[in-house]
C-alpha positions in Angstrom: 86.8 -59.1 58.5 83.2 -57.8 58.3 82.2 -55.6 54.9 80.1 -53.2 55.8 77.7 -51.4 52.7 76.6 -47.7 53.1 72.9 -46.9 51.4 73.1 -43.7 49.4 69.8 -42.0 49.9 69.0 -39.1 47.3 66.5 -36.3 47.5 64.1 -35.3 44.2 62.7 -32.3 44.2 59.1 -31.6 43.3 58.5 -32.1 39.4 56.2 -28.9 38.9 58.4 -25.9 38.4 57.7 -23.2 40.9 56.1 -20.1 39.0 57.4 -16.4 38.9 55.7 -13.7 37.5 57.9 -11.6 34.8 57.9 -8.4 35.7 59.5 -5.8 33.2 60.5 -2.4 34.4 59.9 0.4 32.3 61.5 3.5 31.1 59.9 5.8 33.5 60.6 2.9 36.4 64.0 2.6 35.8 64.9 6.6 35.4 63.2 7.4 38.8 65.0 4.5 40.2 68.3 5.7 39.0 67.8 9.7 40.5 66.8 7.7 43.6 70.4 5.8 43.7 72.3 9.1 42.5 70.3 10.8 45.4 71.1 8.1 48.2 74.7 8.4 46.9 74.9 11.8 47.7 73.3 11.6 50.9 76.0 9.4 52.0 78.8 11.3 50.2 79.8 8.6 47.6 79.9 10.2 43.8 78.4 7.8 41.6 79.0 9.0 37.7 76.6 7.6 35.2 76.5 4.6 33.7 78.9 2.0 35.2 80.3 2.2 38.6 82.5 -0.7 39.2 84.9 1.2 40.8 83.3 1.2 44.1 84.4 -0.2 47.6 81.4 -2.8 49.1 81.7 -0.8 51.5 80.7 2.6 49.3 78.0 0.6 47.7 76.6 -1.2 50.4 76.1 2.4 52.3 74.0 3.7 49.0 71.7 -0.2 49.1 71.4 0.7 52.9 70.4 4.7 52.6 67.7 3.6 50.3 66.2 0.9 52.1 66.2 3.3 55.1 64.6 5.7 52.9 61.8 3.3 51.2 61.2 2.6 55.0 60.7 5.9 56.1 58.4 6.7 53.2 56.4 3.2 53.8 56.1 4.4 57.7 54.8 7.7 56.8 52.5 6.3 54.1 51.1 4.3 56.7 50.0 6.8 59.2 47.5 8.5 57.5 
């Protein structure tokens, strides 16, 4: 019988750590995004309450992410033509 060997080859990843700036949100930034989310929410008829909303269906919460993406692109497009 022939023993055959396998070679084990292993990948390193670069040593320097891959910078990311720390961006903080503030106060204002974080109220205006949450009337944005409460206002998404009612566009598509979901009734979000403040606070924590674990209670949602992906489904429920995926259709708010998606009505304000559609809305930041709207805004971008129309920024854009002037």
């Amino acid at each position: 019988m022939k023993k055959t060997t396998t070679t084990k080859t292993t990948t390193t990843r670069s040593s320097q750590p891959k910078s990311t700036p720390s961006v903080q949100p503030t106060a204002q930034g974080r109220d205006t995004l949450e009337r944005f989310k409460m206002e998404a929410a009612s566009e598509v008829g979901v009734q979000l309450k403040n606070g924590y909303n674990g209670n949602l269906t992906s489904k429920q919460a995926g259709a708010i992410g998606g009505q304000m993406v559609k809305k930041m692109i709207d805004s971008y497009k129309k920024g854009n033509k002037s």
